[in-house]
C-alpha positions as a Markdown table, in Angstrom:
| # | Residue | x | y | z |
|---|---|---|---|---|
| 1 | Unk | -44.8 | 5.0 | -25.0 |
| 2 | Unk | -45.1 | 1.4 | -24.5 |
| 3 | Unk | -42.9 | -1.1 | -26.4 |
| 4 | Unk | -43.0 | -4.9 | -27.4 |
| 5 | Unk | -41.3 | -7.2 | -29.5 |
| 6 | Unk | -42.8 | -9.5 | -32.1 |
| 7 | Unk | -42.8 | -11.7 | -35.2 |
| 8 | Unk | -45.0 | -10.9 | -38.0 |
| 9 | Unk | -45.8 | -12.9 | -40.8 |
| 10 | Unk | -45.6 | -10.6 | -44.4 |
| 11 | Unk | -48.8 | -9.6 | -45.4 |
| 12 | Unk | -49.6 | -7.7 | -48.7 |
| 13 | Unk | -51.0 | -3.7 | -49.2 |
| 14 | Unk | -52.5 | -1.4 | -51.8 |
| 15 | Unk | -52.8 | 1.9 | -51.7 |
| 16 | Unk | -50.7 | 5.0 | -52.9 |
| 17 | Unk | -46.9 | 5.9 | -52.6 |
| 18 | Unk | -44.5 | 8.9 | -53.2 |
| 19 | Unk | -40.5 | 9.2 | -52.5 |
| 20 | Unk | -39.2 | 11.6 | -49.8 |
| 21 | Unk | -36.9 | 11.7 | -46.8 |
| 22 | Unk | -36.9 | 13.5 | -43.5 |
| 23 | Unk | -35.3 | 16.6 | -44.1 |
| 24 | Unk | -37.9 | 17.2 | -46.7 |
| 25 | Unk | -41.0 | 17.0 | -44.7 |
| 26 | Unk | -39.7 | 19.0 | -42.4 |
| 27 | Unk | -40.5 | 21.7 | -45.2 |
| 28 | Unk | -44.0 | 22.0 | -45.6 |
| 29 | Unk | -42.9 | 23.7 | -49.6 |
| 30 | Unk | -41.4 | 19.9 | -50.0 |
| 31 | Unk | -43.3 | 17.8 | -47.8 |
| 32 | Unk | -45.2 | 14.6 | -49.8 |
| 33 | Unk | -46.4 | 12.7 | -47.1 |
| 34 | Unk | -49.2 | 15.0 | -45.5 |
| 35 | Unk | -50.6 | 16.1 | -49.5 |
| 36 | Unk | -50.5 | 12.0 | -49.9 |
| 37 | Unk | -52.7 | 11.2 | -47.2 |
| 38 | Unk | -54.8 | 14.1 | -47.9 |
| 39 | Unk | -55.2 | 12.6 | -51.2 |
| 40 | Unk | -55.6 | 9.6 | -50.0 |
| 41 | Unk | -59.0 | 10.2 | -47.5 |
| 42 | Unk | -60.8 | 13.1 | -49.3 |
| 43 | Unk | -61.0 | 10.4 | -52.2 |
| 44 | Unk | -61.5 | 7.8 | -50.3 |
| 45 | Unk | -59.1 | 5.6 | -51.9 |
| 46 | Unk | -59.6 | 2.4 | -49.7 |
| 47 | Unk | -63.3 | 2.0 | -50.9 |
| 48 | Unk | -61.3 | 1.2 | -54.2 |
| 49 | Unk | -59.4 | -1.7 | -52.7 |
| 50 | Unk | -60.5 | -4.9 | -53.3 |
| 51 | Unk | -60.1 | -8.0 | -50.8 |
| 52 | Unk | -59.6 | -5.7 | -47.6 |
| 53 | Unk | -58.8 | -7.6 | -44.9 |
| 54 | Unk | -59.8 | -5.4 | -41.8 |
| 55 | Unk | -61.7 | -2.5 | -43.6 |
| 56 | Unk | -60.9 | 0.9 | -41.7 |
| 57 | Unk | -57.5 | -0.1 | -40.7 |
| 58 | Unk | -54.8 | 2.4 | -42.5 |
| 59 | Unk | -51.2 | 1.1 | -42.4 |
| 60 | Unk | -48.7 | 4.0 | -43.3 |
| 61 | Unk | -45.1 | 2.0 | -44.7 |
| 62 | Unk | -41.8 | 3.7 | -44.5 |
| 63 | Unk | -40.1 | 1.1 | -47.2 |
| 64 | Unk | -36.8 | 1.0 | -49.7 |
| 65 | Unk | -34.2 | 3.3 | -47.7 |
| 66 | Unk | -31.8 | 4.1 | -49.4 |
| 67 | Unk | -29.7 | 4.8 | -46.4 |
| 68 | Unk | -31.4 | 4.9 | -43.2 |
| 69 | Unk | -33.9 | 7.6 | -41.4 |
| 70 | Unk | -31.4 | 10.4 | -43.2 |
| 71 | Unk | -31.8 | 9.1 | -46.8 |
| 72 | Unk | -34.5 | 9.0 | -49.4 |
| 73 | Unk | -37.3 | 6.6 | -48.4 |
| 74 | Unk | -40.8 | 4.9 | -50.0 |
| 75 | Unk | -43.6 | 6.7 | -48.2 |
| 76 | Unk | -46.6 | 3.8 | -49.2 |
| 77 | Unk | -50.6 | 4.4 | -47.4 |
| 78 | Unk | -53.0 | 2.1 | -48.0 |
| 79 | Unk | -55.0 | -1.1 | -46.4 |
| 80 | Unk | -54.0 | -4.7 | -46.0 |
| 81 | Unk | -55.4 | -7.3 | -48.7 |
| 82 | Unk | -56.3 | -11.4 | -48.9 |
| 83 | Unk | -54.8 | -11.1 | -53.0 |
| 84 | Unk | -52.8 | -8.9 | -55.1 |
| 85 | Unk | -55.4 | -9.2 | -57.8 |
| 86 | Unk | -58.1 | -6.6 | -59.3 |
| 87 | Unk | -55.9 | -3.9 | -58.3 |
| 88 | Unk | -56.8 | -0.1 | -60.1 |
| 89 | Unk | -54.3 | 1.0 | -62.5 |
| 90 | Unk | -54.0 | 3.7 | -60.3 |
| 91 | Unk | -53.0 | 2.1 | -56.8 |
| 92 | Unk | -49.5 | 0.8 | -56.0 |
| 93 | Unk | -49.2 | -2.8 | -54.1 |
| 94 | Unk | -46.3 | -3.5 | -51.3 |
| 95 | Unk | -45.3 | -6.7 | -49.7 |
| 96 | Unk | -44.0 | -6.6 | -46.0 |
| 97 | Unk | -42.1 | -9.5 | -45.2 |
| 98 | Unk | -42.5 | -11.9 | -42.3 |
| 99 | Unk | -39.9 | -10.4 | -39.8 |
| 100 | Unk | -39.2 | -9.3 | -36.0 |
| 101 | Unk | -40.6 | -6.1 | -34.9 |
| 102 | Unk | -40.3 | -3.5 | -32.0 |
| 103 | Unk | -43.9 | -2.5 | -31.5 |
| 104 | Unk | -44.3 | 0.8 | -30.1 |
| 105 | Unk | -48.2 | 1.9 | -29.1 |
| 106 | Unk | -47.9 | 5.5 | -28.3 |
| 107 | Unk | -49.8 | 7.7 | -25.7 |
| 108 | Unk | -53.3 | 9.0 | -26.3 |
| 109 | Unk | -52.8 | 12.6 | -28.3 |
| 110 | Unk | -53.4 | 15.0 | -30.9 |
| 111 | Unk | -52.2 | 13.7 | -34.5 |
| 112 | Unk | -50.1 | 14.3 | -36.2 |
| 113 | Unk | -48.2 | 15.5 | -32.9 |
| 114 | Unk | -48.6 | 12.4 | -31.0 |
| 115 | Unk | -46.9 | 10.5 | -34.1 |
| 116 | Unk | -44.1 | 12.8 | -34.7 |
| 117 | Unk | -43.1 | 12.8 | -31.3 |
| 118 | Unk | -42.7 | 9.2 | -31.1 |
| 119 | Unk | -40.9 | 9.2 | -34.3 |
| 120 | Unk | -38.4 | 11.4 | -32.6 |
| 121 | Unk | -38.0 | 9.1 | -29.6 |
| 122 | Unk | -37.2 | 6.4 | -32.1 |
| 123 | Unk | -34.7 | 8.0 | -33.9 |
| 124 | Unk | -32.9 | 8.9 | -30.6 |
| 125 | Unk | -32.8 | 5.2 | -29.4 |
| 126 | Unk | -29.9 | 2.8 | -29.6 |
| 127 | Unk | -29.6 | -0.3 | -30.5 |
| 128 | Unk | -30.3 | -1.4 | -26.9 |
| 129 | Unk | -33.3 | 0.8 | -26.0 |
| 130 | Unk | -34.6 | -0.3 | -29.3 |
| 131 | Unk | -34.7 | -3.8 | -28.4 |
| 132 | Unk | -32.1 | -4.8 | -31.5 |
| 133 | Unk | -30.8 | -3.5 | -34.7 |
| 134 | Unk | -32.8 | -1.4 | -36.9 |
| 135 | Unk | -33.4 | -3.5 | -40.3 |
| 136 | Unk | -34.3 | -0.4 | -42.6 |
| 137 | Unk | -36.4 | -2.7 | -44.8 |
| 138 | Unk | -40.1 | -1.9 | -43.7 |
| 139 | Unk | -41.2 | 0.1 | -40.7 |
| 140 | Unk | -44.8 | 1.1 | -40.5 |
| 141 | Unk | -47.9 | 2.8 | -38.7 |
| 142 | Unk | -51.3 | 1.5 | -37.8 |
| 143 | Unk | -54.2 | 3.3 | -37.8 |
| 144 | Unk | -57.3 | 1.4 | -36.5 |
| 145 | Unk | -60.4 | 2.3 | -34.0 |
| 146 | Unk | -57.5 | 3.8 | -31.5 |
| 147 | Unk | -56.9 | 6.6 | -34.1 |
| 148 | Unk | -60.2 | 7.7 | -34.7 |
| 149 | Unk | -60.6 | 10.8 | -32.3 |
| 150 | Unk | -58.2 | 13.0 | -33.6 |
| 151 | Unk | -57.5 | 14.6 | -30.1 |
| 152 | Unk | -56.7 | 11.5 | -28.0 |
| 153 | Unk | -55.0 | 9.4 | -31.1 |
| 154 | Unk | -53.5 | 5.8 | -30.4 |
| 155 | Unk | -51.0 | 4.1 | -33.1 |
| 156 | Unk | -48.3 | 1.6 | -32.9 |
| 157 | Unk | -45.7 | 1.5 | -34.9 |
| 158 | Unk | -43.5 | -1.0 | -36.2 |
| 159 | Unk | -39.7 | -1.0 | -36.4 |
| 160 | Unk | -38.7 | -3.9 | -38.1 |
| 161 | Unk | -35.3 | -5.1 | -35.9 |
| 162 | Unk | -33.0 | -8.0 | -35.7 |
């Protein structure tokens, strides 16, 4: 798994959210997260955004922790938009704020497998491998043309650090 740091400015999402923490989705009887996105492609929820900035590209946010990777979290998928406005009754909106990231761009492999397994790196990683202090304010997924193939999946993700 490769790893770089960088600064990204906040940018603004819509899509749909549930609450949930680790332990849970370990539990497929509790898990949110995989019935969520489910939800989210068979109904093809991002044709209902408006102002998409990069059509196609799915950002998964892991946002309000309420401790840190052990506590109760914001699970939020959706797409990145220009404006916060014309927004479904139905969608939820998130705002990621400008801040320093570790970028981790994993391996090609089979999703979700290839994504859990870096999760697990992460969560094993100090302060030091991690490249600075985990923020718990917004970490998040992106799925673009990489992710495509199912089989030989690419995603970075974001720890937000400081």
């Amino acid at each position: 798994m490769r790893k770089e740091i960088i600064h990204k400015p906040d940018f603004k999402l819509v899509g749909l959210s549930v609450v949930t923490n680790n332990a849970n989705e370990q539990d497929p009887t509790l898990a949110k997260i995989g019935p969520l996105v489910a939800n989210y492609f068979s109904h093809q929820i991002a044709q209902h955004i408006k102002h998409r900035i990069h059509p196609g590209i799915t950002y998964s946010v892991y946002t309000e922790y309420e401790s840190d990777h052990h506590g109760n979290y914001t699970y939020f998928i959706g797409e990145a938009v220009s404006s916060l406005e014309d927004v479904p009754d139905d969608l939820k909106t998130i705002s990621i704020p400008t801040s320093q990231y570790q970028r981790f761009t994993t391996e090609p492999g089979p999703m979700p497998l290839v994504v859990i397994q870096a999760w697990q790196s992460i969560w094993q990683m100090n302060q030091e491998t991690l490249g600075g202090e985990r923020r718990y304010l917004a970490d998040f997924e992106v799925y673009d043309e990489r992710a495509h193939d199912p089989h030989q999946a690419v995603v970075d993700i974001y720890i937000g650090i400081r």
